[in-house]
N, C-alpha and C positions, 0 to 999 in steps of 0.2 A: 504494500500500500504506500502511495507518492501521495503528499499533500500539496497541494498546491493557492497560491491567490494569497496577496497582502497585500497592504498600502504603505508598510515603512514608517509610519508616524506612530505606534501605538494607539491608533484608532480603532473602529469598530471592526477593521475584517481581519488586521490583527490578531486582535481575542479572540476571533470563531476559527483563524486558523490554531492556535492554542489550543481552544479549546477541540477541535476536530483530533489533533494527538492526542489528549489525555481520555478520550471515547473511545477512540479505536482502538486505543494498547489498551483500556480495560475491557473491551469487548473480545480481546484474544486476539486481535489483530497485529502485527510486523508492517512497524511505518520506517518505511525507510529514505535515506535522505535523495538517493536520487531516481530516475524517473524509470532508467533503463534496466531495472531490476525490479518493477513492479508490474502485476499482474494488474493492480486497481490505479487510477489515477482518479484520487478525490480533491475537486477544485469548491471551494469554500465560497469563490464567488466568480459563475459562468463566464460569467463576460472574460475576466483575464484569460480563456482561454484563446481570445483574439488577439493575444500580446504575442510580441515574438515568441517569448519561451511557449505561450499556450498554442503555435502555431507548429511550433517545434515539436510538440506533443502529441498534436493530430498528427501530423506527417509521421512519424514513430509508431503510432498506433496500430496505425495501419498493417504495417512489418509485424509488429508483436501480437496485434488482435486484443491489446487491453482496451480494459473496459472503464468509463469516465463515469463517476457519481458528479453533478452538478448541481451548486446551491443556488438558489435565487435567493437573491440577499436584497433585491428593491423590488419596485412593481413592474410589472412588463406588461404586455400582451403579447397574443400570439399572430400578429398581423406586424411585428417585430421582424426585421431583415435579419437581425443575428441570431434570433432563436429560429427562424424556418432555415439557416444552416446548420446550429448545434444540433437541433434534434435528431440530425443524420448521426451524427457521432456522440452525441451522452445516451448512458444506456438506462440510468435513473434519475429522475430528478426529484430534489429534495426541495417544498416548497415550505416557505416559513410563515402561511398563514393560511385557512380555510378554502380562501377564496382563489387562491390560487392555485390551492391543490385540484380544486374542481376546475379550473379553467385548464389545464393542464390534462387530467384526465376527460374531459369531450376534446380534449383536440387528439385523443390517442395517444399521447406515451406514457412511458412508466412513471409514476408519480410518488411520493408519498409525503408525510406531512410531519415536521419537523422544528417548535417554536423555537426561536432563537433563545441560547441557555444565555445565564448569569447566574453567576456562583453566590448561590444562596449563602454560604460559608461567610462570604466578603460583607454580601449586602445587604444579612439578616439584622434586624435593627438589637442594639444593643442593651436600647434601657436605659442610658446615661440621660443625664436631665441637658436640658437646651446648655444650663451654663458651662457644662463639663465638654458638649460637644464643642462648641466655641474655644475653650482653651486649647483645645487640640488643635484646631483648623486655626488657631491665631485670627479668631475674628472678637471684636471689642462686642461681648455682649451687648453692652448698651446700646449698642447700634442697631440689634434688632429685636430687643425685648416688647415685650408687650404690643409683637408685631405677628399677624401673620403672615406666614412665609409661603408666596404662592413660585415655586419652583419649575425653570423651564432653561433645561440643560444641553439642548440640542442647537446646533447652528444655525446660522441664519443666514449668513449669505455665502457664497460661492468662495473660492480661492484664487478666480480669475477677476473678481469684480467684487469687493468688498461695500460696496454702496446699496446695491437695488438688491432687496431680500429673494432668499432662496424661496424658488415656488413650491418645489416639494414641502418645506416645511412650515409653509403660510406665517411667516410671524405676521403682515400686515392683521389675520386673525387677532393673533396673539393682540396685539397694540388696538386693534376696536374694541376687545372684547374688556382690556383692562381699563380701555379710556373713558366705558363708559360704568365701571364700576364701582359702588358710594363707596362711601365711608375709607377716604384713601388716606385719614390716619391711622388705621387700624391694620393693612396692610401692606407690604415688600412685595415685589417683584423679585427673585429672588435668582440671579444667574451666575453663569462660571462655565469655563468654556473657550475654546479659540470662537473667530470670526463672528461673535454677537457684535457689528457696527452695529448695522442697521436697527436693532433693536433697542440697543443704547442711546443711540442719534435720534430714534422716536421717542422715547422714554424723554428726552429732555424738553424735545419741541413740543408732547403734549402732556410735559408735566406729572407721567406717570412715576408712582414713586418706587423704586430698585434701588438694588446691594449687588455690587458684583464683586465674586472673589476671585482673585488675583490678579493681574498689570490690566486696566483698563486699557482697552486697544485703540490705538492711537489709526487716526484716518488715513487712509491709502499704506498702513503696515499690515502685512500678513502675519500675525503673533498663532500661527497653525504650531509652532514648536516652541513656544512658550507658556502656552496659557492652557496645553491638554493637561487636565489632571489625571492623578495614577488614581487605579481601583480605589485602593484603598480610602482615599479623601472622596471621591463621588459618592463612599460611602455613607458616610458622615454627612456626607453636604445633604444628601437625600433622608436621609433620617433628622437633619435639623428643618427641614423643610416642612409645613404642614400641607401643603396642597403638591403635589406634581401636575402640572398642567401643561399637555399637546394639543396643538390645533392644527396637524399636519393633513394635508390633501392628499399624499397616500403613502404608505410605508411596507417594507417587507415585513418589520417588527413593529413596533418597534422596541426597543432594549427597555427605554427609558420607563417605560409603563411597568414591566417585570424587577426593574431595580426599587421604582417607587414604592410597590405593593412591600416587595423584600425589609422593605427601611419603615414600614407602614407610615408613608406621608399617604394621606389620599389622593389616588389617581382620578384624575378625570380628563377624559380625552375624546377627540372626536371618533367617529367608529372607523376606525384605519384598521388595515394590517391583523394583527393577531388579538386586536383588543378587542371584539367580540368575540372570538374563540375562547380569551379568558378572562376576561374581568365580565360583573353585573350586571342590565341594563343600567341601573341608578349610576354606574361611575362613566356613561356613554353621553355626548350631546351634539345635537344636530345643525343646531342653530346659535347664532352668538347671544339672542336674547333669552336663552335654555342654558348657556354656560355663564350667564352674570347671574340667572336666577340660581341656580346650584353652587356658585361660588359664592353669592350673597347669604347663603341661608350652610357652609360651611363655615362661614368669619363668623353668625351670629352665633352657633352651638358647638363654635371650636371648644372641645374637650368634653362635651358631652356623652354619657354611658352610652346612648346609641350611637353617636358617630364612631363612639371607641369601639365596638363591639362588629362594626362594620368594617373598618378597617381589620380588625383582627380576622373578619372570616376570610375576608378576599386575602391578604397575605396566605393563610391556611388553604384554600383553594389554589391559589397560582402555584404554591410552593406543589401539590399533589400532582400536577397537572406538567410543570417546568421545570421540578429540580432536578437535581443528579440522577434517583434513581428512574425516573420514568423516562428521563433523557438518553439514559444507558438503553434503557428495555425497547425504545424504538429504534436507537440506530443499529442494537444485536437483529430487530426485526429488518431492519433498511437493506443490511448486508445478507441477509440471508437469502436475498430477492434476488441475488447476482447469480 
């Protein structure tokens, strides 16, 4: 077995290739480091298979007759120029959310379904009280006491163009939905992250109020290799957080809703990617006047027996459904399909 697919920054396809070794040597499998001694070639995210090396790979293939496991790691269709070539050459594909398992399967190939992991281990919440998490992450309590913490950890605009916000991830969303949101002493915006301009540059022009941790990115710099945090600290960040909140237009995952749940900040997100596969309807919205009503009526019963009680099941749920061991028991079933 050859792993294949990264991005070199310790971002998100980093981790799944990570985490793709630590699966397959526990499922009994032999990952080895190069291509021409492996029977399986698993690429962690399809597309790189149109990279030189992934071209190198099909041509090889061929000669060897190995077989390609391929992740979709975003959204696609199947009206896609690069998937009516892969299809010829992946022999499974792993989709990371419902809806694509099924789009996948009517168009005929092999499919099965795979949510994107995060190490419950890292991003199980701790228990530490807000003031203990802040001494850690070097943030001045006072800064966000008596505040709640609506947290949104995903980027926003591109690396070619730091100004006009990423479409896939809607912040323009993001910035309607806080702008029109009351009671704006009572809550944070709450970010950290490479490439947040755009969201930072709105937050100021419409007043909305945020905390961002670490080097405030300065306009027309790429801070992509400065400002990624390690696991460890998104850990933290996400458990000091009271709200996780996505308003993305469409995703393969996304991570950030399984990290929230793990840290139990409440998730609420639009219905993207895997987040009706596992979260609630109650943590899902549609509309921007559906997520100020639901993030109005969390700031009013923040710490409430029921909001706690809820949050406790959905972390208990996601964890059954995304952690380690049910994460093992689909990819022993994925391999066994070859």
């Amino acid at each position: 077995m050859h792993i294949t697919g990264r991005d070199g920054v310790g971002w998100s396809i980093d981790h799944d290739r990570a985490n793709a070794e630590r699966f397959l040597t526990a499922a009994g499998l032999k990952v080895v480091s190069t291509p021409f001694t492996a029977s399986v070639i698993h690429s962690v995210w399809w597309r790189t298979l149109f990279g030189r090396k992934g071209q190198a790979l099909r041509a090889y293939k061929q000669i060897k007759r190995q077989k390609i496991v391929g992740t979709v790691t975003n959204e696609f269709f199947v009206d896609d120029a690069q998937y009516a070539v892969a299809k010829k050459f992946i022999s499974i594909w792993v989709a990371g959310n419902k809806e694509q398992e099924n789009r996948l399967k009517e168009d005929g190939v092999r499919t099965a379904w795979q949510p994107f992991y995060v190490d419950e281990n890292q991003f199980m919440a701790s228990g530490k009280s807000k003031e203990k998490l802040c001494a850690e992450l070097g943030i001045e309590y006072r800064s966000i006491k008596d505040r709640y913490l609506i947290s949104n950890f995903q980027r926003d605009t591109d690396g070619q163009d730091l100004v006009s916000p990423k479409l896939q991830k809607d912040p323009e969303k993001l910035m309607s939905i806080l702008s029109e949101l009351p009671r704006k002493d009572d809550w944070l915006l709450f970010l950290t992250g490479p490439r947040r301009h755009y969201v930072i540059s709105e937050c100021k022009r419409l007043s909305i109020p945020y905390f961002f941790v670490g080097d405030e990115p300065q306009a027309g710099r790429d801070d992509i290799r400065t400002n990624v945090q390690p696991g460890s600290r998104m850990a933290l960040l996400n458990e000091l957080a009271d709200c996780s909140l996505t308003t993305s237009k469409w995703e393969g995952g996304p991570k950030a809703i399984i990290e929230g749940a793990y840290a139990m900040s409440y998730v609420l997100t639009t219905s993207v990617g895997n987040a009706p596969d596992i979260l609630p309807e109650e943590n899902l919205f549609d509309s921007n006047e559906m997520a100020i009503s639901k993030l109005t009526g969390l700031i009013e019963n923040n710490g409430s027996a029921k909001q706690i009680q809820h949050i406790k099941q959905v972390q208990t749920d996601v964890l059954k459904l995304c952690g380690y061991e049910p994460t093992l028991k689909r990819w022993q079933e994925i391999y066994n399909l070859l």
